[in-house]
C-alpha beads as a LAMMPS data file, in Angstrom:
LAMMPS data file: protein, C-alpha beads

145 atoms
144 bonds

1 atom types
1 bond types

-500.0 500.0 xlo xhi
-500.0 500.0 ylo yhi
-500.0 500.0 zlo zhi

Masses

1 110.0

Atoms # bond

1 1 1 -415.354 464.381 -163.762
2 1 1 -412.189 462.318 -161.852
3 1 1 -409.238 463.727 -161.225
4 1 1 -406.492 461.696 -162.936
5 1 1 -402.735 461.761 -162.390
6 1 1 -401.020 460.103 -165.335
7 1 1 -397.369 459.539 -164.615
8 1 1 -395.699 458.575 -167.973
9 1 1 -392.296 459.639 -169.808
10 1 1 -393.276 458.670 -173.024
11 1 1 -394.637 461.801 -174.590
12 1 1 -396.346 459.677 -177.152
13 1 1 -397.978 457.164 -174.809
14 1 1 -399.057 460.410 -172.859
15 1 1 -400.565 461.750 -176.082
16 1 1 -402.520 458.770 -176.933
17 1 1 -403.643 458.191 -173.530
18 1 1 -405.252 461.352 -173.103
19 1 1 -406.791 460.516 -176.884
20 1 1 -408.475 457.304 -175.217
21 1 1 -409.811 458.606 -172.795
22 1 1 -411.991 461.538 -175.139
23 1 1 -412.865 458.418 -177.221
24 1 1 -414.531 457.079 -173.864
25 1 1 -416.917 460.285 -173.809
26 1 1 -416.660 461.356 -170.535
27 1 1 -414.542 464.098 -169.732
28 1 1 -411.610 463.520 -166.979
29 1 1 -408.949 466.274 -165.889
30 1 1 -405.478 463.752 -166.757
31 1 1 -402.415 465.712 -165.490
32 1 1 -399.197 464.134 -166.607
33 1 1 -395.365 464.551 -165.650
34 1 1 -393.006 462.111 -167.047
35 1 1 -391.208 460.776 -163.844
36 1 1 -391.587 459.424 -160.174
37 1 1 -389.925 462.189 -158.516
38 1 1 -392.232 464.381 -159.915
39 1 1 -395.273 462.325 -159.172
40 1 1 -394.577 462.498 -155.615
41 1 1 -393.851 465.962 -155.576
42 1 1 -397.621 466.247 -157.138
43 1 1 -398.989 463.647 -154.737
44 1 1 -397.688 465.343 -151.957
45 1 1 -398.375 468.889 -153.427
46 1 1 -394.650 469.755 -153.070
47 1 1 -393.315 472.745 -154.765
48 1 1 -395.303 473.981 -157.792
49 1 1 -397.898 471.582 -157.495
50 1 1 -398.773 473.099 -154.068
51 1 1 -402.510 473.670 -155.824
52 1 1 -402.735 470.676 -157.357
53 1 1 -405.736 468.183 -157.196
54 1 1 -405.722 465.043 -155.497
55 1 1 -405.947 462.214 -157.841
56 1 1 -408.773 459.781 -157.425
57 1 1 -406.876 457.619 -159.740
58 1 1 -403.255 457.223 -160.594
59 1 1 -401.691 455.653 -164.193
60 1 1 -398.500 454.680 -163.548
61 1 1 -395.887 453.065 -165.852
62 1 1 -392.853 451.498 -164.767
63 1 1 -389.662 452.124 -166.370
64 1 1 -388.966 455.894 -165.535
65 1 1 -386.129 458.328 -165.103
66 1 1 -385.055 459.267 -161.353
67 1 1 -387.605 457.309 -159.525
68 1 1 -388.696 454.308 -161.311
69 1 1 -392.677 453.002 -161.168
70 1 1 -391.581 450.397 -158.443
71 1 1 -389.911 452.797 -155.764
72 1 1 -393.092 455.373 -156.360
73 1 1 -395.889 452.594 -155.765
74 1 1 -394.222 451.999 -152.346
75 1 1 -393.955 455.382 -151.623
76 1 1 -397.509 456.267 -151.953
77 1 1 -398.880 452.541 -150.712
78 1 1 -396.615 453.422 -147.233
79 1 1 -397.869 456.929 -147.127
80 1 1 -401.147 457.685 -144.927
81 1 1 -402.510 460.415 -146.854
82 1 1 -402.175 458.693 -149.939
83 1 1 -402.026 454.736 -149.885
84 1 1 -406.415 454.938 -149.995
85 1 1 -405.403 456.474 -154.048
86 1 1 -405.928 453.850 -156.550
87 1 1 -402.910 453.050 -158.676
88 1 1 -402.904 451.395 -162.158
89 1 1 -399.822 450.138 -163.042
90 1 1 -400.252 450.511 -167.423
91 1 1 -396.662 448.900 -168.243
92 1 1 -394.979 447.493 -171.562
93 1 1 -393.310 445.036 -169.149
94 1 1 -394.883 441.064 -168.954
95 1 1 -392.365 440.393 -166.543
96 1 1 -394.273 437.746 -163.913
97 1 1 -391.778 439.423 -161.655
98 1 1 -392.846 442.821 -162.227
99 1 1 -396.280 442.155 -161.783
100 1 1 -395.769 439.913 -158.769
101 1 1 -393.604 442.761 -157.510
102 1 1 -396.196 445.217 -157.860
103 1 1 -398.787 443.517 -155.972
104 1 1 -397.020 442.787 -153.212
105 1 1 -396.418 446.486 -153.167
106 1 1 -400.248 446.796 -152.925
107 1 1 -400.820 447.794 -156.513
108 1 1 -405.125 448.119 -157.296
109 1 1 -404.085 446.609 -161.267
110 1 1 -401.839 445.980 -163.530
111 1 1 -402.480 446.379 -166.926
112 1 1 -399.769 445.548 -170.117
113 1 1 -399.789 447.917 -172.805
114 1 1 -401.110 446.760 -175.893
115 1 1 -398.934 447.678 -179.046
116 1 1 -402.227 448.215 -181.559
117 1 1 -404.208 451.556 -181.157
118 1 1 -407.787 450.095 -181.023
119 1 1 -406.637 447.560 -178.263
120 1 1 -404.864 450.556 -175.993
121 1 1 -408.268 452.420 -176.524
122 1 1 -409.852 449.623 -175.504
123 1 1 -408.028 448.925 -172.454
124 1 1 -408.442 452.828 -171.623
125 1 1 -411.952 452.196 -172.049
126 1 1 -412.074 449.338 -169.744
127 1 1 -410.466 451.522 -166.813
128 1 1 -412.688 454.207 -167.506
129 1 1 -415.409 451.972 -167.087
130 1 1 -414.663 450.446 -164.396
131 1 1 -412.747 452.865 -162.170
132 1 1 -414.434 455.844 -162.580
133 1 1 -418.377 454.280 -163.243
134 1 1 -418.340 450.792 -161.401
135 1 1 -416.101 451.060 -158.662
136 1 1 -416.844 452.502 -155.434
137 1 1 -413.755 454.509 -154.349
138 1 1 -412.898 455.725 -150.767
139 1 1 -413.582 459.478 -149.918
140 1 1 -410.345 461.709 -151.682
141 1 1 -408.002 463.537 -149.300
142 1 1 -409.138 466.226 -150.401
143 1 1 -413.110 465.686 -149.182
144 1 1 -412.064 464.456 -145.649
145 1 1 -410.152 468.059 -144.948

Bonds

1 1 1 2
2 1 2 3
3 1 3 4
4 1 4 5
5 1 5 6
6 1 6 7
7 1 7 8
8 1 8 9
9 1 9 10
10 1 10 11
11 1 11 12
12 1 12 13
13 1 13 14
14 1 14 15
15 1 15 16
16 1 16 17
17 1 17 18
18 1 18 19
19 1 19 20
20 1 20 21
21 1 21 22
22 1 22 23
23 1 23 24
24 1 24 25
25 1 25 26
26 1 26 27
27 1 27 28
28 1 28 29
29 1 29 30
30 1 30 31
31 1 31 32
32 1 32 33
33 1 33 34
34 1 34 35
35 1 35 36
36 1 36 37
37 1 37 38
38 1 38 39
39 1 39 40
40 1 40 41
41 1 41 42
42 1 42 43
43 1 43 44
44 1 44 45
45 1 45 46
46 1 46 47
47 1 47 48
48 1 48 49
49 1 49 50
50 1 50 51
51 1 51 52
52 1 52 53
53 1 53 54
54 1 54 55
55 1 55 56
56 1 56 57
57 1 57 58
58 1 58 59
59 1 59 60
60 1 60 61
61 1 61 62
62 1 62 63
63 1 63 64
64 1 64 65
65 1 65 66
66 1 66 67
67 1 67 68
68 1 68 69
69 1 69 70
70 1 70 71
71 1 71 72
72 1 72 73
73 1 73 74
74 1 74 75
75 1 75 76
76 1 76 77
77 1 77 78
78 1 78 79
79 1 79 80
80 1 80 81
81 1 81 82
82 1 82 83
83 1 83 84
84 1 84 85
85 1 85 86
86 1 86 87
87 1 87 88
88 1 88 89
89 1 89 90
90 1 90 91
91 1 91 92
92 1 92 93
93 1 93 94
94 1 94 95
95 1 95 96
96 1 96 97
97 1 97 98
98 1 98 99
99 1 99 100
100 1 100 101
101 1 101 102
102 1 102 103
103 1 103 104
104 1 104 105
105 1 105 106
106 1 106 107
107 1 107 108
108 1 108 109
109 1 109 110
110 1 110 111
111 1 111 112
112 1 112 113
113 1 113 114
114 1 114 115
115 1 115 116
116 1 116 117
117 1 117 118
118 1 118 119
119 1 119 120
120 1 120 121
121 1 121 122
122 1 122 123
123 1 123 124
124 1 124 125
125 1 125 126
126 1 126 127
127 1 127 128
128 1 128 129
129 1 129 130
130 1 130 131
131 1 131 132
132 1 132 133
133 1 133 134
134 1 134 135
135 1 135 136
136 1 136 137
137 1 137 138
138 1 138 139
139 1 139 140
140 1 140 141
141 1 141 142
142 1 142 143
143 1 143 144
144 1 144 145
């Protein structure tokens, strides 16, 4: 079971994400907040997320409130303790500059949002398969203490 931090302020999107991911059949603990100040706090277990688990894979979109997708990818690709975390950037935006943007900030993927249902479930199912079943991922944070 992975550990997933979904950081999203869509309600909706956050609703139908954690739907995709049941419809993959393997069960994954998604924690969501809905903007980059709070995914840092939860990243750097900061406040009430003092007990929270370390991600082995982060969802993050791009256009948030307070700290925006961009400014949050650099902050945890700078960061020791956390730049070894896989991020997914899952984004409405096609902007070549976004994406270019985001790799140069050492983003693992970006991914558009489809619009239809059975192609976001699809996409979800792709990451599932690949992230948490194909991919070999460096040791958590929280297995090196």
């Amino acid at each position: 079971m992975a550990e997933i931090l979904l950081i999203e302020d869509n309600p909706g999107d956050v609703l139908l994400t954690r739907e995709a991911f049941k419809e993959c059949g393997h069960e994954h603990n998604i924690f969501a907040v809905k903007d980059g100040i709070e995914g840092l706090k939860y990243l750097k277990k900061e406040g009430v997320y003092s007990n929270a688990a370390t991600p082995d894979l982060v969802l993050l979109d791009l256009n948030l409130p307070r700290k925006d997708g961009r400014e949050l990818l650099k902050d945890i690709k700078e960061n020791e303790e956390l730049k070894t975390i896989p991020v997914i950037i899952l984004s409405t935006s096609k902007n070549e500059v976004d994406i270019e943007k985001c790799y140069e900030l050492n983003v693992n993927c970006y991914i558009t949002k489809p619009v239809e249902l059975d192609n976001f479930i699809e996409v979800i199912r792709s990451i599932e398969k690949y992230w948490m079943q194909s991919a070999k991922l460096p040791r958590t944070i929280k297995q090196l203490i």
